[in-house]
C-alpha positions in Angstrom: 92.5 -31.4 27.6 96.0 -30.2 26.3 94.8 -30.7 23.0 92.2 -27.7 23.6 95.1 -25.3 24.6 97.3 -26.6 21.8 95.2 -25.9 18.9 94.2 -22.1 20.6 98.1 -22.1 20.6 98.1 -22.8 16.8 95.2 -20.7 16.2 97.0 -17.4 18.1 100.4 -18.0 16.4 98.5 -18.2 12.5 96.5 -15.0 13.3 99.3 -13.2 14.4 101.2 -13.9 11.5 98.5 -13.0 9.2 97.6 -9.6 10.9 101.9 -9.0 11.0 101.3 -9.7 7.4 98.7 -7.4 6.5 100.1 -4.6 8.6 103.5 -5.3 6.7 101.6 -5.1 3.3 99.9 -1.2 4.9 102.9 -0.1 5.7 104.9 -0.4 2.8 101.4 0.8 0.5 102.1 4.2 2.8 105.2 4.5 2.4 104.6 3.9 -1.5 101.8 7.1 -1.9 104.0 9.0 0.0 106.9 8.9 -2.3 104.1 9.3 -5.2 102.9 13.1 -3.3 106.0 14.1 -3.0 107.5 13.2 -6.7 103.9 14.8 -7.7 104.9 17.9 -5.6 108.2 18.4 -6.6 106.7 17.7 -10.4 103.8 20.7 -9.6 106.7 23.1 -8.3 108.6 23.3 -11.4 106.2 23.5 -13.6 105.1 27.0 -11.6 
């Protein structure tokens, strides 16, 4: 029966690195649009 707690071992570690992946792959698309609003910002201000 170690088998059956080995492969949910295998299973947990995989889904963890794909969810760490796709919050990785959130976090740096945020961090992108912010830095796009605020060059957009700083773009509107001088051209008032």
């Amino acid at each position: 029966m170690w088998y059956f707690a080995w492969i949910l071992g295998i299973l947990l570690a995989c889904s963890l690195g794909i969810i760490n992946g796709l919050w990785l792959e959130q976090v740096e698309t945020n961090e992108k649009e912010e830095l796009e609003k605020e060059a957009l910002k700083k773009v509107q201000q001088a051209e008032t």
